[in-house]
VMD Tcl script that draws the C-alpha trace (Angstrom):
set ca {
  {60.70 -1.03 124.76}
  {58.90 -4.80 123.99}
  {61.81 -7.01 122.16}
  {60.89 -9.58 120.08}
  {62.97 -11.94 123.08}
  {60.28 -10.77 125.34}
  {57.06 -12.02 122.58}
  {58.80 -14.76 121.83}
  {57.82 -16.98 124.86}
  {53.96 -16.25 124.62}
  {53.50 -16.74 120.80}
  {53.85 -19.58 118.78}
  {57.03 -20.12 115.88}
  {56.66 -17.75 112.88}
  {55.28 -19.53 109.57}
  {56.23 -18.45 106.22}
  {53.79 -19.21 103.55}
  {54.57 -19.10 99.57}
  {52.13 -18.70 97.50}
  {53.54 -18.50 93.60}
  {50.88 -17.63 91.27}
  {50.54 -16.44 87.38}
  {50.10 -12.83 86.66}
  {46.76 -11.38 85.39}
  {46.44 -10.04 81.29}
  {46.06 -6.23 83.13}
  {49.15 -7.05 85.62}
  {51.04 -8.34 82.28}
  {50.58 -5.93 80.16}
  {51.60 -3.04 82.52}
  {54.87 -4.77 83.33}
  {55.68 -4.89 79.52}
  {54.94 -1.16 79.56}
  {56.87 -0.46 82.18}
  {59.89 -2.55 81.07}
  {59.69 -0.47 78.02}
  {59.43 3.00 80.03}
  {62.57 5.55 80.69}
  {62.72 4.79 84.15}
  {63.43 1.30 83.84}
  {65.39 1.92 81.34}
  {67.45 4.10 83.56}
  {66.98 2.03 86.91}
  {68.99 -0.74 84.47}
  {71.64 1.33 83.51}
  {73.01 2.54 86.60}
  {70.41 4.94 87.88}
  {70.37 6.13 91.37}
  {69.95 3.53 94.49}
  {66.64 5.44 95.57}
  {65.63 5.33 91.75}
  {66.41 1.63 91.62}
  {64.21 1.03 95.20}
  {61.25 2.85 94.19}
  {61.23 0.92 90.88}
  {61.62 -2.56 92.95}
  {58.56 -0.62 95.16}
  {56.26 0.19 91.96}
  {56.69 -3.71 91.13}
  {55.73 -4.55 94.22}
  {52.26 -3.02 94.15}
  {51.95 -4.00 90.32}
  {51.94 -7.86 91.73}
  {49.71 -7.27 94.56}
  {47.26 -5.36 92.69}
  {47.20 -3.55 89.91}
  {45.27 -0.28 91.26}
  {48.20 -0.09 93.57}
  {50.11 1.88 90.87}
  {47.68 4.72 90.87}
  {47.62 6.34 94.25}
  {46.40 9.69 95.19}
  {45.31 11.04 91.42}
  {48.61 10.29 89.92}
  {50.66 6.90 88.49}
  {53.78 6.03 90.10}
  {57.31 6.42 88.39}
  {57.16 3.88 85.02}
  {53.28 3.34 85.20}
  {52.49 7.16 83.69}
  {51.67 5.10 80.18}
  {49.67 2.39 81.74}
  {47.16 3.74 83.52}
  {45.05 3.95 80.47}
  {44.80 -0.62 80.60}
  {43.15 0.48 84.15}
  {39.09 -0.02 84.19}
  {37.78 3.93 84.67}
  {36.38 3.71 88.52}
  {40.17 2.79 89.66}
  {41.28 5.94 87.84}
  {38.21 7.81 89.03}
}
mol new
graphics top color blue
foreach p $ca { graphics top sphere $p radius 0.5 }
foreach p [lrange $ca 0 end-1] q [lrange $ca 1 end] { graphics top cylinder $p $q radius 0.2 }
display resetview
């Protein structure tokens, strides 16, 4: 098995890059709507670790991009609500 010891001494120091930015109206307004769903509601009060992680994980692809949240025909956990601020051929 390659170790990262063994990459190391052929590729050049790892850079970590930043990049802060505002969210868009669409990625706004479906984090409100998910802050005000059940399972971030539940996530806050004590739910499950796994509940808690895929919440974190549906965040994740909010702030990346917003079509993210709807993957193979169906929203993900919190984002049920929201998919109607999506335009119509990210749905389709």
């Amino acid at each position: 098995r390659r170790t990262n010891t063994l990459f190391s001494k052929h590729l050049p120091p790892k850079l970590v890059c930043v990049v802060c930015c505002s969210m868009s109206a669409l990625q706004l307004q479906m984090y409100r709507q998910f802050l005000s769903s059940k399972v971030a509601r539940q996530a806050v009060n004590g739910g499950k670790q796994s509940m808690v992680l895929e919440s974190i994980n549906s965040l994740r692809k909010l702030v990346n991009h917003p079509s993210l949240v709807y993957d193979n025909g169906k929203a993900s956990k919190g984002f049920e609500e929201a998919v109607h601020l999506l335009p119509e051929e990210t749905v389709s």
